[in-house]
C-alpha angles and dihedrals in degrees: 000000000000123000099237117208134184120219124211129173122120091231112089102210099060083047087066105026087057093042085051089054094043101053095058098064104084121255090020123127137191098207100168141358124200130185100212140034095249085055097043090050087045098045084052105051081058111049097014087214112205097246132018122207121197148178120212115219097065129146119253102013114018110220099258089062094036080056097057101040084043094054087037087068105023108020096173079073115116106227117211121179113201113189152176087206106088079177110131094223091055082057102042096051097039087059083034094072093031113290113148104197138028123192128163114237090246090070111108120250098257083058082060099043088047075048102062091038087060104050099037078057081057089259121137111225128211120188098237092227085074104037079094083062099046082060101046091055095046092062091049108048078051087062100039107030113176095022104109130081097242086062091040100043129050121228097263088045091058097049082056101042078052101048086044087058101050089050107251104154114232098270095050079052095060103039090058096040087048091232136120119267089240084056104053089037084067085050093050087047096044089047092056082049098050103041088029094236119141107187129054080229089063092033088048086052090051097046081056103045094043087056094246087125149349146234 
């Protein structure tokens, strides 16, 4: 049987360069690419591929995010995340909500395919260029609990504060999210009280600077 993988990056070219490697190693199968995280979590609700590999600064839906709606719905999915960010927080917070593996998108390809066997044995996988990172983060969250946007803002929060700062107007937002204006108007309201930023060009800022998106 073969091993089936997703495949999610916003450039193109990763997306097949990834799927060509893949595909030579015997019993591997690209069975599906997506641009963006709203298409990765919904390519994988229909076909709950063996093993997802993601990047995490993705229009739409970032792949933190993409991770945790993917498991919500089909927990038995490996979850890879494959990134430019080396940041510990990135990490933290990808293996936080369910991701098995991290690797930085300089690893060579024979990092990524011990990857995938690792994680499809149960076993998380960190690419050892970022363990010092994990550290790092880890002393840090020690010294400043409760700072960062995953602990101030809930889940749902953070979909909206995205798609705000990428620059969707309230109705686009709730016709993704599937919600009412008036329901994702009280998120907006309850994301500038809880961060204390009064303005989408601050909150825009934030989102950036948190790591939720990017320019």
């Amino acid at each position: 049987m073969s091993l089936r993988i997703l495949l999610a990056d916003d450039h193109k070219i990763v997306v097949d360069g990834l799927a060509t490697l893949l595909e030579r190693i015997p019993g591997y199968q690209v069975v599906a690419r997506a641009a963006d995280g709203l298409s990765a979590e919904s390519l994988a609700r229909e076909l709950a591929p063996d093993v997802a590999i993601l990047d995490i600064s993705m229009p739409g839906l970032n792949g933190i995010e993409a991770t945790r709606l993917i498991l919500e719905k089909n927990p038995s999915v490996r979850v890879i995340i494959l990134s430019m960010h080396a940041d510990g927080r990135f990490i933290a917070e990808a293996l936080k909500v369910g991701a098995l593996g991290y690797l930085l998108k300089e690893s060579a390809f024979e990092e990524l395919a011990a990857a995938i066997r690792t994680v499809m044995g149960g076993r998380a996988f960190l690419s050892s260029s970022i363990v010092d990172a994990v550290v790092k983060d880890y002393i840090r969250h020690l010294e400043h609990q409760g700072t960062s946007v995953f602990s101030r803002l809930s889940a749902r929060e953070r979909e909206v504060l995205q798609m705000l700062a990428e620059g969707l107007a309230t109705k686009q937002i709730a016709a993704r999210l599937s919600l009412s204006v008036k329901t994702v108007e009280t998120y907006r309201k309850q994301i500038m009280e809880k961060l204390d930023i009064h303005s989408i060009a601050e909150l825009t800022k934030y989102a950036i600077r948190e790591g939720i998106t990017t320019l």
